[in-house]
N, C-alpha and C positions, 0 to 999 in steps of 0.2 A: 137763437137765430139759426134759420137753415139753411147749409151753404150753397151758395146760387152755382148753376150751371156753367155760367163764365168764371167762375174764380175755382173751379175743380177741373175745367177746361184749359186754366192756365197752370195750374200746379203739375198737371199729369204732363204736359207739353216742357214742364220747365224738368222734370224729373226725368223722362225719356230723352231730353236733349243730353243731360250730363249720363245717363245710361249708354247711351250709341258713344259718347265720348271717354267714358270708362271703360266699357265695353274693346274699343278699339284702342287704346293706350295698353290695358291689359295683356290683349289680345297680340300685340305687337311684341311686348318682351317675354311674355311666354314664349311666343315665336324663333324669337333668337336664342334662348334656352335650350329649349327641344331639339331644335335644329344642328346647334351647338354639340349637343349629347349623343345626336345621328352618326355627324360626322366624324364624333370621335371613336363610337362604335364601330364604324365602316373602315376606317383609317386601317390600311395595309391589307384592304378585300380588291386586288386587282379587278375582280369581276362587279362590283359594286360603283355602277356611274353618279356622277349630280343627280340625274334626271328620275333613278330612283330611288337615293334618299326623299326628293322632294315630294316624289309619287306619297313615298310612306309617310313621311311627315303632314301632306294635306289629308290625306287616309284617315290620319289618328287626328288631328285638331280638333275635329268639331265633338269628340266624346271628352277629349281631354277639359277641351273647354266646359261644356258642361259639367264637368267636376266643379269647378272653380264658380259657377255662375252665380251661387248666391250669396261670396263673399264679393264679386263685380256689384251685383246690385245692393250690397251694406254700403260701399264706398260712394256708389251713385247717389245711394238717397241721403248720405252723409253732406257730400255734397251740395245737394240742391237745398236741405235744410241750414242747409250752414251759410249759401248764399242771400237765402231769402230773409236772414237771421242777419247779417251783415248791411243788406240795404235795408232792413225795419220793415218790410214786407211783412215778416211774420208778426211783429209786434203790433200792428194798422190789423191785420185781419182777426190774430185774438182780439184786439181791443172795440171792433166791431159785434161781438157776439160769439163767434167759432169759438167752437171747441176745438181741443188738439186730438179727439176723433173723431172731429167731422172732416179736419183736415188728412186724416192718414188712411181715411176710409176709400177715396178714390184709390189712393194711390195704394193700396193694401190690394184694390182689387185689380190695379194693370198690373201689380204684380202677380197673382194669384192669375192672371190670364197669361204671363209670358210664360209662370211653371206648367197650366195645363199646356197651353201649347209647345214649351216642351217637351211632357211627357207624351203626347200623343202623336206629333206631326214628329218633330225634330230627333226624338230618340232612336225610331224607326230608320229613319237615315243613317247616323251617326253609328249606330249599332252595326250595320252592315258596310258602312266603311271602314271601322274599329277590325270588323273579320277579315277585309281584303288587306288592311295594314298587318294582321296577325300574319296572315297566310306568307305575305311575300318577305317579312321579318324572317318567319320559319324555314323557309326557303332559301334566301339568299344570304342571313345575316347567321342563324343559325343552324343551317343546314340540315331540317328534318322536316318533316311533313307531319299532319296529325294524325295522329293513329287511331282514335277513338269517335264511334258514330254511334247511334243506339234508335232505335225502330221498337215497334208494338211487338218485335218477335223477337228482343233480345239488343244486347248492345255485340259492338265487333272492335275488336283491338288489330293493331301489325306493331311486329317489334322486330329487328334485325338480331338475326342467334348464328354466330359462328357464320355468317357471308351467309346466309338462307333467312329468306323471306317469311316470315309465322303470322297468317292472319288467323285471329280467332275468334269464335262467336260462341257465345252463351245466353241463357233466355234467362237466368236468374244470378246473384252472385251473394255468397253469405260473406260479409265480412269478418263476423267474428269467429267461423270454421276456418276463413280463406277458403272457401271451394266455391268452386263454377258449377253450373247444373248443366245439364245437355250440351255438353260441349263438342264444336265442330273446329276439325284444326289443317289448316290447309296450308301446304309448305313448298314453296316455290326455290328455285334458285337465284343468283345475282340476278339472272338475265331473265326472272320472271315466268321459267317453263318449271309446268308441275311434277313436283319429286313424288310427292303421297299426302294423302289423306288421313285425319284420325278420329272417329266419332265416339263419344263415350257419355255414359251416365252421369258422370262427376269427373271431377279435377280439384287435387287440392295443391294450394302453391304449399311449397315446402325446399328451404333451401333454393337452393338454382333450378329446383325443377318443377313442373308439374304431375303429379300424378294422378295417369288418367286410370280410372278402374270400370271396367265391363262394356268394354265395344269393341269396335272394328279398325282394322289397318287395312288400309287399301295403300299399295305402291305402285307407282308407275309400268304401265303391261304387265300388272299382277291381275290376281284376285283377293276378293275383302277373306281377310283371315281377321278371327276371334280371339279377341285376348282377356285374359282376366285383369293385368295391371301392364303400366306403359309410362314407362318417364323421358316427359319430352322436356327438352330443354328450353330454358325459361330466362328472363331476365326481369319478369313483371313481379310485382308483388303489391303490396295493400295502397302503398302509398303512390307508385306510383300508376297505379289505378285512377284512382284521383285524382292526381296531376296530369291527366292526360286528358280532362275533360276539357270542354267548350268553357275557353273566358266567359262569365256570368255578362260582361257587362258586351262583349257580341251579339248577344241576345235582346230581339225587342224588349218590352215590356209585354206586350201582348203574346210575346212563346216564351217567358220564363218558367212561367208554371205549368204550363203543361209540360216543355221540357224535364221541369224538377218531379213530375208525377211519371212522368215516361223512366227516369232514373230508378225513385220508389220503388216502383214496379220489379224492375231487376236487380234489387236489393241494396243499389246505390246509395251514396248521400247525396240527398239536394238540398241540403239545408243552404249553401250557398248561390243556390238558384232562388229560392223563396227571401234570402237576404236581398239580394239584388232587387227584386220587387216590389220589398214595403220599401226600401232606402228611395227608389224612385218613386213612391208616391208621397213620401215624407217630405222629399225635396221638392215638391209641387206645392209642398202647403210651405216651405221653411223660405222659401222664396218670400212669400208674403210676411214671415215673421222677421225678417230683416229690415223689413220698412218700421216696423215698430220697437225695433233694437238701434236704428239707425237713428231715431225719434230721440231715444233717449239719449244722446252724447248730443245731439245739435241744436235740441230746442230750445234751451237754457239761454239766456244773451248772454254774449261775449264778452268775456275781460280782458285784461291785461295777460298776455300769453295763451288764452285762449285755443288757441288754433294749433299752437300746439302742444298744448293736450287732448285739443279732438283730435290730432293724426296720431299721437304717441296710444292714446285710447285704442283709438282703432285698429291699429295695427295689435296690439298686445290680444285684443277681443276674437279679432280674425285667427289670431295664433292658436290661439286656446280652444277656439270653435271647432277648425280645421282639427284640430291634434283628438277633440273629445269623438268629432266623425270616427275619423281612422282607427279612434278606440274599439268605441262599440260598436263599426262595421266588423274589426277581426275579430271580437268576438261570438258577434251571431252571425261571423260568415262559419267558424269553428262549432257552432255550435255550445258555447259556454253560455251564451244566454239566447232568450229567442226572439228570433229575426225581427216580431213584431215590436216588440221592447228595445233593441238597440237600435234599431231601423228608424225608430219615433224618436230616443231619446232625448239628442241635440236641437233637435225641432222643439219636444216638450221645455226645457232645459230654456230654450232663447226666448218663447214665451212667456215661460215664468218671471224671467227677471224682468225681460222689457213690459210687459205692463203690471207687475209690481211697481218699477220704480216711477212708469207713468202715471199709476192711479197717486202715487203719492206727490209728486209734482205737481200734478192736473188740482187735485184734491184735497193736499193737503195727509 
């Protein structure tokens, strides 16, 4: 028998209603969490008001939240199969014909519509409020600004050296030389007027310093004099190269990779920019494999104590999922395995079991 329009009409309405209500209970004590962690970070920043912890806090929620989304939706459809399992709903419609996937086919696909619409409308948003929450963090909570931007002519760093301002640009960068290609080094004072100029073939980090070999020094009300070699003082080095790049998840999904090919290009790693990309298109499909994980703890009719062992389940399943992400996101954001393989994993992983274990409920 095939499931009629009105009883997939009402399944999807009964599953969205406890979604907006998971959704928002979630959403709620996350809220006091975060907020919680603000305050305590801010605590004894004179210059730091209510008004803009709250600013940052609604800044970061809606990425944050999208972290968390597709264990909201395991709990929601936990729920609604559990209630409709509780009034015999479920039992009335198997025992009519339905199968148990004809029953999770709608709701596999509203969920499969809230992850594109995630990934496509919502991220977009979320991503650029995630950069204004970064910015005014770095600003006012820890007191530095970003230093690192990069263009089709190279990337540019600033690092403060001994109260003198060091902005730098390079069109290439070898990590395992540590040397800069083309480098231009432009050096200001506290107050931002220009002291000299240094432009050279190469730069290698070494120690506290860089050295630069076969270019020019230009000083203020001089003229460009020629040097063979030149050590400018430095505080940069491999790693924190690196760590000065653009949070991955600031980034749309639609400028990950070009940004990670723009990195490429001047010899950067982007491997944590291309992690960031498959992670968000895996969670577009892991959305909907939640509905069929969710399947497997609720479908069963209920016994004696029941209910809780679907929360004690659930809660243990959510733990293990969450902890297996965070695995093989650090690793293929590191680069120990790749981005496409750990990015898919917990998605391949939550398939496997839940329709394993429903082929054999369903089937025997």
């Amino acid at each position: 028998m095939k499931i009629t329009y009105s009883l997939s009409k009402y399944l999807i309405s009964n599953f969205m209603k406890w979604f907006i209500i998971t959704s928002s209970a979630v959403g709620f004590i996350f809220s006091l969490f975060d907020l919680m962690e603000l305050f305590r970070r801010t605590s004894g920043k004179a210059d730091i008001g209510i008004s803009l912890v709250i600013k940052i806090f609604l800044f970061r929620f809606p990425s944050y939240f999208q972290e968390i989304l597709p264990f909201v939706l395991f709990f929601a459809a936990i729920i609604s199969f559990w209630r409709l399992n509780r009034t015999q709903e479920l039992l009335i419609i198997r025992a009519s014909g339905v199968s148990i996937w004809q029953i999770l086919a709608p709701l596999g696909a509203v969920a499969l519509l809230i992850g594109l619409t995630d990934l496509l409308v919502l991220n977009s948003f979320s991503a650029r409020l995630l950069e204004k929450a970064n910015n005014l963090e770095n600003k006012y909570i820890h007191q530095q600004h970003t230093p690192f931007s990069i263009s089709k002519n190279g990337f540019w760093l600033r690092e403060i050296v001994e109260e003198r301002q060091v902005i730098l640009h390079a069109t290439h960068f070898d990590q395992k030389a540590q040397t800069l290609y083309n480098v231009n080094a432009y050096i200001f004072d506290e107050d931002d007027r220009f002291i000299e100029r240094l432009d050279a073939k190469q730069g290698r980090l070494k120690g506290n310093f860089l050295n630069l070999s076969h270019g020019w020094h230009l000083q203020k009300d001089g003229f460009p004099k020629q040097f063979k070699t030149y050590h400018l003082a430095t505080s940069l080095s491999v790693q924190s190269i690196q760590e000065s790049f653009l949070d991955p998840k600031t980034l749309t999904f639609y400028n990950l990779r070009s940004y990670g090919k723009l990195l490429e290009t001047s010899g950067l790693s982007a491997t944590q920019y291309f992690m960031q990309w498959h992670a968000l298109l895996a969670r577009c499909l892991w959305l909907a494999v939640m509905v069929l994980l969710a399947a497997t703890f609720s479908m069963a009719p209920m016994r004696s104590g029941g209910t809780m062992k679907l929360i004690v389940g659930g809660i243990a399943v959510t733990f293990l999922l969450y902890f297996l992400r965070d695995v093989t996101y650090a690793l293929g954001s590191s680069g120990n395995l790749p981005p496409l393989l750990a990015a898919w994993v917990p998605t391949l992983v939550t398939a496997f079991f839940a329709t394993t274990k429903l082929l054999y409920s369903e089937d025997g």
